[in-house]
C-alpha positions in Angstrom: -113.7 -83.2 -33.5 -112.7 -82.1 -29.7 -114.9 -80.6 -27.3 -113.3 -79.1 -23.9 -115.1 -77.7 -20.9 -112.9 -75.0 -19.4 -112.8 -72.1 -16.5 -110.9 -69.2 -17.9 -107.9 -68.3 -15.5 -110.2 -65.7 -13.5 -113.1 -67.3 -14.2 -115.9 -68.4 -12.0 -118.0 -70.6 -14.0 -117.4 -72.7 -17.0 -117.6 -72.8 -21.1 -117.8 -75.6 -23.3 -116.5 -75.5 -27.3 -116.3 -78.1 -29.9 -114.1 -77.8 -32.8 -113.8 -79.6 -36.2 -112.7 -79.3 -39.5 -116.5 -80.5 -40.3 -118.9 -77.6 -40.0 -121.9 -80.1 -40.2 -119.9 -82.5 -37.1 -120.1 -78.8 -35.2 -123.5 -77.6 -35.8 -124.9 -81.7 -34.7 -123.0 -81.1 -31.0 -124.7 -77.5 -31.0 -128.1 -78.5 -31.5 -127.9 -79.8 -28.4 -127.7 -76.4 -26.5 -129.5 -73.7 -26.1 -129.0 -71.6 -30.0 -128.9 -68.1 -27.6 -126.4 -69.7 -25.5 -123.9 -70.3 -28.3 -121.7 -68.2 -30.2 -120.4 -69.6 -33.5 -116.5 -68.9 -34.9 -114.8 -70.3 -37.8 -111.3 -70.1 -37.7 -108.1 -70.2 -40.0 -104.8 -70.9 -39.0 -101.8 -70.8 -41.2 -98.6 -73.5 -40.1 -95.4 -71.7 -40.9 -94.0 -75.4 -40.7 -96.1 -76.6 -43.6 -97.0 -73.8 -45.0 -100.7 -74.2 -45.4 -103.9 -72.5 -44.0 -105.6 -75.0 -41.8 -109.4 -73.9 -41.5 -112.1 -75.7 -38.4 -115.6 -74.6 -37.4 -115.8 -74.1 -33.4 -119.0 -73.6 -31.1 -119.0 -72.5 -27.9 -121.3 -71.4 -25.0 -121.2 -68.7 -22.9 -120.5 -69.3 -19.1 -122.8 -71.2 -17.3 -122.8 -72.7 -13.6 -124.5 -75.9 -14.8 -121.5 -76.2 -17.4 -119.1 -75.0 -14.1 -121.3 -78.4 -11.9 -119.7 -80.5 -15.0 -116.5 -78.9 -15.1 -116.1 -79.9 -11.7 -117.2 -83.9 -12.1 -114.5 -84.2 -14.8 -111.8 -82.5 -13.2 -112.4 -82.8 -9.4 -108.7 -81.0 -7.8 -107.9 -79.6 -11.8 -106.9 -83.4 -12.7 -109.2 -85.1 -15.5 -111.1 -88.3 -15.1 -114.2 -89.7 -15.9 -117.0 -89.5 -13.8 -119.9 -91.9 -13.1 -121.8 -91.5 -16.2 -124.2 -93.9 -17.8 -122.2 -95.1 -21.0 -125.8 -94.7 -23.8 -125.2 -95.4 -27.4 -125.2 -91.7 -27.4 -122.2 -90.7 -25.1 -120.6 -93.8 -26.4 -121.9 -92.7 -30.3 -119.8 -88.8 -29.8 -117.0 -90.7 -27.3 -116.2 -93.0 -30.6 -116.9 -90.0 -33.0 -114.1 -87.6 -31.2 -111.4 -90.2 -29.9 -112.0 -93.7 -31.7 -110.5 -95.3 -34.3 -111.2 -98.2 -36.2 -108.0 -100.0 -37.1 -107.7 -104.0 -38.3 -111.0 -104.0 -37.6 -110.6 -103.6 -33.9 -112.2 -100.3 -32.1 -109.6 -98.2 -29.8 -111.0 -95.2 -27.9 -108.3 -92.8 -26.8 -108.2 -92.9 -23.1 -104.8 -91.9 -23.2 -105.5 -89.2 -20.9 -107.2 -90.5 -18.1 -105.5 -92.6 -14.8 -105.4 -96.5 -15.4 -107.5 -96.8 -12.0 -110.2 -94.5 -13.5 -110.4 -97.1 -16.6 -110.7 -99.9 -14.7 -113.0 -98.7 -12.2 -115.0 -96.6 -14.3 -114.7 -97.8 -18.2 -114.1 -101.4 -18.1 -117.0 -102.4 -15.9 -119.7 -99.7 -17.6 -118.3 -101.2 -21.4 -118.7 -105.0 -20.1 -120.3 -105.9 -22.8 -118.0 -105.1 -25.2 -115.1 -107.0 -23.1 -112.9 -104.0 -23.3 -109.4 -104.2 -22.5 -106.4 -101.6 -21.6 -103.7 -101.4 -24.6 -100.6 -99.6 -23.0 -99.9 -96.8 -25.7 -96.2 -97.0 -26.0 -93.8 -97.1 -23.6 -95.8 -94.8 -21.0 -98.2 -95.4 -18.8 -101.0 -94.5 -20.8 -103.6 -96.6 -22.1 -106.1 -96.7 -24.6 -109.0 -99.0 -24.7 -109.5 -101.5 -27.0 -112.1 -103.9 -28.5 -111.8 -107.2 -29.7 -112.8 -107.8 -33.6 -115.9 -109.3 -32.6 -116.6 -106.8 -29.7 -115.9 -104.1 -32.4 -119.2 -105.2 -34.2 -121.1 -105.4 -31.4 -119.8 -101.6 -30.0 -121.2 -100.2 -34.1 -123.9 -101.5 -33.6 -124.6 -100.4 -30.0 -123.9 -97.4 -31.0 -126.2 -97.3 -34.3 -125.2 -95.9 -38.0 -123.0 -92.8 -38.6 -125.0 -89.5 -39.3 -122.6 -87.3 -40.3 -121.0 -88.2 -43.4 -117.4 -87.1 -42.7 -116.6 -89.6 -40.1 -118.7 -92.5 -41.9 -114.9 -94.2 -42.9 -115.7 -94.9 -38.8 -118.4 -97.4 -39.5 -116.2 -99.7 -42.3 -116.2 -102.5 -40.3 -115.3 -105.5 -42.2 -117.4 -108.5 -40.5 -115.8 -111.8 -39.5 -118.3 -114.6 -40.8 -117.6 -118.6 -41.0 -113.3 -117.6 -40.8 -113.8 -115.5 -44.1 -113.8 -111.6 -44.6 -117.4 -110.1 -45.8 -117.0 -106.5 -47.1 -120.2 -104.6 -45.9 -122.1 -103.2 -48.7 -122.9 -99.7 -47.8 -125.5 -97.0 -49.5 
């Protein structure tokens, strides 16, 4: 999934959309708004390249200054970063649904997009318990943060069990106990 808050080009105030190919993922981030202050789209797209119709569910609000008050603490001078926000399994839990991956058991979070002082001034100290660190992603200066195997346990379960059954591949941790794997059983 990917949400976006954006100002249209002659815009004065801000929207805010989420897309995925999940219509359940979609309609979870739009119980969180107002249901009169959303308007609902599904959307097909068809790839010349490949030759296939590509189909996602998208919500998105209608213009709001409270929305515009957020545009403006992630984008201060149009250039993205992340504010001071409190880091609750619940931003963390929708952070990890739209831009983490588990992979050899270790959790990245795309942060590919934001400045490497933002991380470490922001990110690294608010995710301290989880010992993050900055993985440069290729040759670029981008960086994506990463979690130790360990730490990766400790971030699922910060963040508590997978609700939405699409993205529950998320939560197959394989545990590290006494220097032997330990498949999770799950329901």
């Amino acid at each position: 999934g990917d949400g976006n808050l954006n100002i249209h080009k002659n815009g004065k105030n801000a929207t805010f959309s989420y897309t995925c190919i999940d219509k359940e993922t979609v309609e979870k981030v739009a119980s969180y708004f107002i249901k009169d202050f959303l308007e609902k789209l599904f959307l097909s797209i068809f790839d010349k390249r490949t030759n296939k119709i590509y189909s996602s569910y998208t919500y998105r609000t209608l213009v709001s200054s409270i929305l515009t008050e957020e545009y403006y603490n992630w984008y201060p001078a149009k250039k993205k970063i992340i504010p001071e926000i409190n880091f609750t399994p619940l931003v963390c839990y929708w952070w990890y649904i739209g831009d983490g991956c588990l992979c050899k058991r270790r959790i990245f979070l795309a942060t590919d997009c934001f400045p490497k002082s933002n991380l470490e001034e922001i990110v690294l100290p608010k995710l301290n318990d989880f010992s993050p660190r900055l993985i440069r992603n290729g040759k670029d200066t981008h960086f994506r943060t990463c979690f130790s195997v360990e730490r990766s346990q400790k971030f699922l379960e910060y963040i508590g069990e997978c609700t939405l059954p699409y993205f529950s591949y998320k939560w197959n941790f394989v545990p590290f106990i006494n220097n032997k794997y330990i498949f999770s059983k799950k329901e």
